[in-house]
C-alpha positions in Angstrom: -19.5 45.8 -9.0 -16.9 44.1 -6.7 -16.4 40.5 -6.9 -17.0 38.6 -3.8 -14.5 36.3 -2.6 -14.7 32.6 -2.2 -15.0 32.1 1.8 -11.8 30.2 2.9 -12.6 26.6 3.1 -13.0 25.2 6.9 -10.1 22.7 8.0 -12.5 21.2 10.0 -14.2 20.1 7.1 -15.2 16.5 7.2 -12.7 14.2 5.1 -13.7 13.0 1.6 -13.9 9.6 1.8 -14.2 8.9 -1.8 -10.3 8.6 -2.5 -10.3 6.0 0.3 -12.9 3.8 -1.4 -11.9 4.4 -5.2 -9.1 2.5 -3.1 -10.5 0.0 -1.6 -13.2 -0.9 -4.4 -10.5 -0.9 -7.1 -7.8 -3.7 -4.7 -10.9 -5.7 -3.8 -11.6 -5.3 -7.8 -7.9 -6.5 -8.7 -8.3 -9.4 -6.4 -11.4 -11.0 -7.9 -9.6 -10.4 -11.5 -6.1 -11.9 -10.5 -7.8 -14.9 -8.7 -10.1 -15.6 -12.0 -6.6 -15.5 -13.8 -4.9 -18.1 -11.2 -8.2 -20.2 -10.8 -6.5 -23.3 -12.2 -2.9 -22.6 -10.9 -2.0 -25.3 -8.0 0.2 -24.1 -5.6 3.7 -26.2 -6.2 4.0 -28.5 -3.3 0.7 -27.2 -1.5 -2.4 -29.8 -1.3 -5.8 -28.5 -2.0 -7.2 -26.0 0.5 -11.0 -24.9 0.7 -12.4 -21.9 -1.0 -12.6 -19.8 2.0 -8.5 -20.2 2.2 -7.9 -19.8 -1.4 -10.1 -16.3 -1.1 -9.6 -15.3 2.2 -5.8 -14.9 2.1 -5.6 -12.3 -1.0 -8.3 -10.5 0.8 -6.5 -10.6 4.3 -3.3 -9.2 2.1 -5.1 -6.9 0.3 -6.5 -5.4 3.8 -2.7 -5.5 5.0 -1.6 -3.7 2.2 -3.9 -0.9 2.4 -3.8 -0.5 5.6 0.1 -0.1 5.4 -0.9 2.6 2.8 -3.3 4.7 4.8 -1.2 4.1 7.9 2.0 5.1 6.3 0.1 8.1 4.7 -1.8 9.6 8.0 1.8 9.6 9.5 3.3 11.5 6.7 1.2 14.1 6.5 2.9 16.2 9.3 6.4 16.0 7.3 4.7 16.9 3.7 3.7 20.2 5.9 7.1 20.6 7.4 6.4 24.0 9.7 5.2 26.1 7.0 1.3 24.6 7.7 -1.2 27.4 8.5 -2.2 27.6 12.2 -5.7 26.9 11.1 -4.9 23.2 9.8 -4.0 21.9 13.5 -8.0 19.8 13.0 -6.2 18.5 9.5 -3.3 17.0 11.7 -5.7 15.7 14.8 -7.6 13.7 12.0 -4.4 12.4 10.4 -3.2 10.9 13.7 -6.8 8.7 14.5 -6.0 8.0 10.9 -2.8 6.4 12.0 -3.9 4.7 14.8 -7.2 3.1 13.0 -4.8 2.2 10.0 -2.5 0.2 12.0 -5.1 -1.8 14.5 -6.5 -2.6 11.0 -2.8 -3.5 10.1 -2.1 -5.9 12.7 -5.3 -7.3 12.5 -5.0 -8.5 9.4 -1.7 -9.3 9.8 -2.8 -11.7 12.6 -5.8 -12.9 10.1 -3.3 -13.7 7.4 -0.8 -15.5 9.7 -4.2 -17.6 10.6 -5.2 -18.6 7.1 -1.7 -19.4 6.1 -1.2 -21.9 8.7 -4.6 -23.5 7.4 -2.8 -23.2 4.1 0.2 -24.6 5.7 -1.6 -27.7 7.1 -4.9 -28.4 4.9 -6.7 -31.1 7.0 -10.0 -31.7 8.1 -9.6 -30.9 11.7 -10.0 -27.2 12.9 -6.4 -25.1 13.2 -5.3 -25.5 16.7 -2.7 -23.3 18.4 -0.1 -26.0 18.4 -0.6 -25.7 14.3 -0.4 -22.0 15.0 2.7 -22.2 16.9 4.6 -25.4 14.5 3.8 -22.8 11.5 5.6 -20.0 13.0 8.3 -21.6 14.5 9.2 -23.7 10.7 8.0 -21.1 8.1 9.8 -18.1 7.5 6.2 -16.1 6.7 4.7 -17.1 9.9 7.8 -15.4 12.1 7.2 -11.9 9.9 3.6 -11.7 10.1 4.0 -11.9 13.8 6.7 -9.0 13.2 4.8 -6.8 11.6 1.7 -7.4 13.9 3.8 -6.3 16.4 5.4 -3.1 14.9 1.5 -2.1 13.7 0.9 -2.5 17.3 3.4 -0.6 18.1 2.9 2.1 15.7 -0.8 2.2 17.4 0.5 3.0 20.7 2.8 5.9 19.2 0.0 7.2 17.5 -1.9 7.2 20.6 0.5 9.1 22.3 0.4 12.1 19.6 -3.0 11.9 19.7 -2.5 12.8 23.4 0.5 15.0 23.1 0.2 16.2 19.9 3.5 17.3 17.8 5.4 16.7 20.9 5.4 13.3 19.7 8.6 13.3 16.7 6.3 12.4 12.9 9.2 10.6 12.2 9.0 8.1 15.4 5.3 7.8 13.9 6.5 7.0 10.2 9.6 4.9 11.3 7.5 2.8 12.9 5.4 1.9 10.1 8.2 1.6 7.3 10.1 -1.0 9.8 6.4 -2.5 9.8 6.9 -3.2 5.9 10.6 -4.7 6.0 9.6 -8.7 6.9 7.5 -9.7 4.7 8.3 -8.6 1.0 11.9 -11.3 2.2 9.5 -14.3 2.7 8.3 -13.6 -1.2 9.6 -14.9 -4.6 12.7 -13.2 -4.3 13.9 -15.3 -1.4 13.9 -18.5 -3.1 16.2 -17.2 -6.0 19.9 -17.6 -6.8 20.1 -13.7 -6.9 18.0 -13.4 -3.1 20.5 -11.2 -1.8 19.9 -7.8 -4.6 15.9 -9.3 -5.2 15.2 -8.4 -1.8 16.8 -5.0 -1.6 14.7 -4.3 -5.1 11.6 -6.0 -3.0 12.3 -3.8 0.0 12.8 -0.6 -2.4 9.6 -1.4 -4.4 7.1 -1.6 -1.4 8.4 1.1 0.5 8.1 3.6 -2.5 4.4 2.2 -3.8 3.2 2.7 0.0 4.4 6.1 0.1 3.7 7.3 -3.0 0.2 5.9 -2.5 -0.2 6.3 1.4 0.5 10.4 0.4 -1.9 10.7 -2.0 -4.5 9.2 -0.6 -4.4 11.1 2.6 -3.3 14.5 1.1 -6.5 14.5 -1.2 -8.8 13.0 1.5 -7.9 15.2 4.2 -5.9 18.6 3.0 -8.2 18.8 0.1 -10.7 21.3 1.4 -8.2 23.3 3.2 -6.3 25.3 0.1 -3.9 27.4 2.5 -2.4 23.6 3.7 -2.6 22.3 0.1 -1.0 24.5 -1.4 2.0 23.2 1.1 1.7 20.1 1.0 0.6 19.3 -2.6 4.6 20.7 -4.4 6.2 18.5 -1.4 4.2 15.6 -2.1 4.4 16.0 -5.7 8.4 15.9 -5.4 8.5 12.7 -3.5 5.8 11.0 -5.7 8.2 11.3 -8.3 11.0 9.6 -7.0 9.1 6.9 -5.8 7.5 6.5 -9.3 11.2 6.3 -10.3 12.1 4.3 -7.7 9.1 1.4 -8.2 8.8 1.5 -11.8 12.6 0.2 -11.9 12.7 -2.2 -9.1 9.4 -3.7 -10.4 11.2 -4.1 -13.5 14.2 -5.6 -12.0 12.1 -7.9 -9.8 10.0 -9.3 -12.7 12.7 -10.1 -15.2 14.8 -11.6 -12.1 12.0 -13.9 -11.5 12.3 -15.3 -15.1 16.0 -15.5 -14.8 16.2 -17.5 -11.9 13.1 -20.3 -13.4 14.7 -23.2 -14.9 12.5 -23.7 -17.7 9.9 -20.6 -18.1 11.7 -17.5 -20.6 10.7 -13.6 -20.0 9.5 -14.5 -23.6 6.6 -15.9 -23.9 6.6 -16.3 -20.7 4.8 -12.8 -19.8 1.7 -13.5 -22.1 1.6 -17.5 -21.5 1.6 -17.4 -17.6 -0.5 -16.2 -14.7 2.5 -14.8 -13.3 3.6 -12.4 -16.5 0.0 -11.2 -17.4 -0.3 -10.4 -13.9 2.8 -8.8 -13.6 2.0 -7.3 -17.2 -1.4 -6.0 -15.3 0.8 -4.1 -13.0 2.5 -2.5 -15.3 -0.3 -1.2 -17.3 -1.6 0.2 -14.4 2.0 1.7 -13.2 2.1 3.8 -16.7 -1.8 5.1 -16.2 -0.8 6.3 -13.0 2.4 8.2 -14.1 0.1 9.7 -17.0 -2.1 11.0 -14.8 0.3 11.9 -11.9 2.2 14.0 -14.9 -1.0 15.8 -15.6 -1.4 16.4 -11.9 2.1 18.1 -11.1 2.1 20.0 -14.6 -1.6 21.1 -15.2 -3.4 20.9 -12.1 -0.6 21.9 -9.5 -0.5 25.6 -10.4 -3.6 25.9 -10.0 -3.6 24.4 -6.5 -0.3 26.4 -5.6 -2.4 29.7 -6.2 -5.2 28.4 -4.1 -7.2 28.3 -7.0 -10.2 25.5 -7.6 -9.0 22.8 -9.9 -10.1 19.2 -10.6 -7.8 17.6 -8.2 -9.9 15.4 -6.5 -11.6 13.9 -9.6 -7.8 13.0 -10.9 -6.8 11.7 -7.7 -9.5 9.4 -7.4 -8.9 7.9 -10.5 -5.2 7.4 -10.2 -6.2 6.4 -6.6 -8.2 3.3 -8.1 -6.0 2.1 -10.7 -3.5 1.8 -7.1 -5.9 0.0 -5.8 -6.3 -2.0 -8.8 -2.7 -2.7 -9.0 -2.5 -3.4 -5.1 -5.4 -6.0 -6.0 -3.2 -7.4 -8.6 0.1 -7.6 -6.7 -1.7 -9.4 -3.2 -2.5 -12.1 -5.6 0.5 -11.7 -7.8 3.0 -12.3 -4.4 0.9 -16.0 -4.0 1.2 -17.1 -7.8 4.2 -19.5 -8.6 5.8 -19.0 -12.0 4.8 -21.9 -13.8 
């Protein structure tokens, strides 16, 4: 008796969402852990602001951040394909670009919403946050000039992505995904690293470590929610991924090192030692790490065991690994939006 084939999956297949939320659950997860770690941490030279501040702006850069990651991912999809993408996956890459351009109006958004809370940050009085606060924050505080910058470069990215929506791959992937990695540049400088007496190589290690984590992350997210069900494209895109996952895991695991012990280096008083277990900074930063080393477990068991399998077009348990690794992202994402607001004290 013959043995009937497996029908070729659809690549018109609705995408899996559950990547996407393992995602989203997980930062919003890390958040409520890293604020419970910093509850009694004052901000140094920062009065008391109201609850809805102190919440609201790890939220608003969690949102950012994941945005940037979805964003980032949609738009790389095309170049993890390169031209050897079956004819039949052309629905695959229509998706990816609405993905782009509803990643990067969420982007700005919160961009926008984060520039608002930290001027109510900025200048905690009773009155309502007037425009003239608005504009006095931007023009003084280094943060407030690159929110507005990457506001406008999500923006920006929007348009582009609304173009290829319209013109397809007539529009250049790598207008779409230079767009969004200029979008990631001004901020990571406005961070720890720019107050420190080694600013200059901290913020080429800053710059290094967001751009690899968003791509590394971005990539997997979208190549498992959308090129899942479609074995021909993931069997393309899954070895190409999996070769620039691993340089970013290089690339993030070293500069997050660098950037943690430089941040010890440059304190006056606080030492690496004890310093990681005795402050909200280290056991944050040592929460980051943990997660970093589940993630290269499992994206080890990934490329060696499961990728194969996926290269021969076989079924494996891709999605179920992917979604874990996906969430302890998340987590860390969750950990790093409140670890980028916690002074080292």
């Amino acid at each position: 008796m013959s043995r009937q084939a497996t029908p070729p999956t659809s690549s018109t297949s609705p995408p899996q969402l559950g990547p996407l939320v393992a995602a989203v659950t997980a930062a919003s997860a890390g958040v409520l852990v890293g604020l419970a770690l910093t509850a009694t941490t004052p901000v140094a030279g920062i009065a008391h602001v109201g609850t809805a501040v102190r919440v609201g702006l790890p939220i608003a850069r969690v949102a950012l951040d994941l945005a940037a990651v979805f964003a980032t991912g949609f738009a790389l999809l095309p170049l993890l394909a390169g031209g050897r993408a079956p004819a039949s996956s052309a629905p695959v890459f229509a998706k990816a670009r609405l993905g782009v351009v509803a990643s990067a109006l969420v982007w700005a958004a919160a961009a926008l919403a984060s520039l608002v809370l930290q001027a109510a940050e900025y200048r905690p009085a009773d009155t309502a946050l007037s425009f003239a606060d608005l504009t006095s924050y931007v023009s003084t505080v280094a943060a407030g000039k690159a929110l507005l910058v990457v506001a406008g470069f999500a923006l920006a990215q929007t348009l582009i992505g609304l173009a290829a929506i319209r013109l397809g791959p007539r529009v250049p992937p790598e207008l779409v995904v230079g767009c969004g990695l200029f979008a990631l540049l001004p901020l990571p400088v406005t961070g720890h690293a720019g107050d420190s007496h080694l600013a200059e190589y901290a913020m080429v290690l800053v710059e290094l470590h967001i751009v690899s984590v968003v791509a590394w992350t971005g990539g997997l997210a979208v190549t498992v929610a959308l090129v899942a069900r479609h074995r021909g494209l993931l069997a393309v895109v899954l070895p190409r991924f999996s070769r620039l996952a691993t340089i970013c895991l290089g690339v993030a695991a070293a500069t997050g090192l660098l950037n943690g012990i430089t941040e010890f280096v440059q304190h006056p008083t606080v030492r690496l030692w004890p310093g990681l277990v005795t402050t909200a900074y280290g056991q944050l930063l040592l929460a980051k790490v943990v997660a970093l080393a589940a993630v290269a477990a499992l994206g080890g068991y990934l490329r060696w065991k499961l990728m194969p399998g996926v290269v021969r077009h076989r079924r494996t348990a891709l999605v179920t690994f992917a979604v874990v690794e996906l969430a302890i992202m998340g987590l860390a994402f969750g950990f790093a939006a409140v670890l980028s607001r916690t002074p080292l004290v």
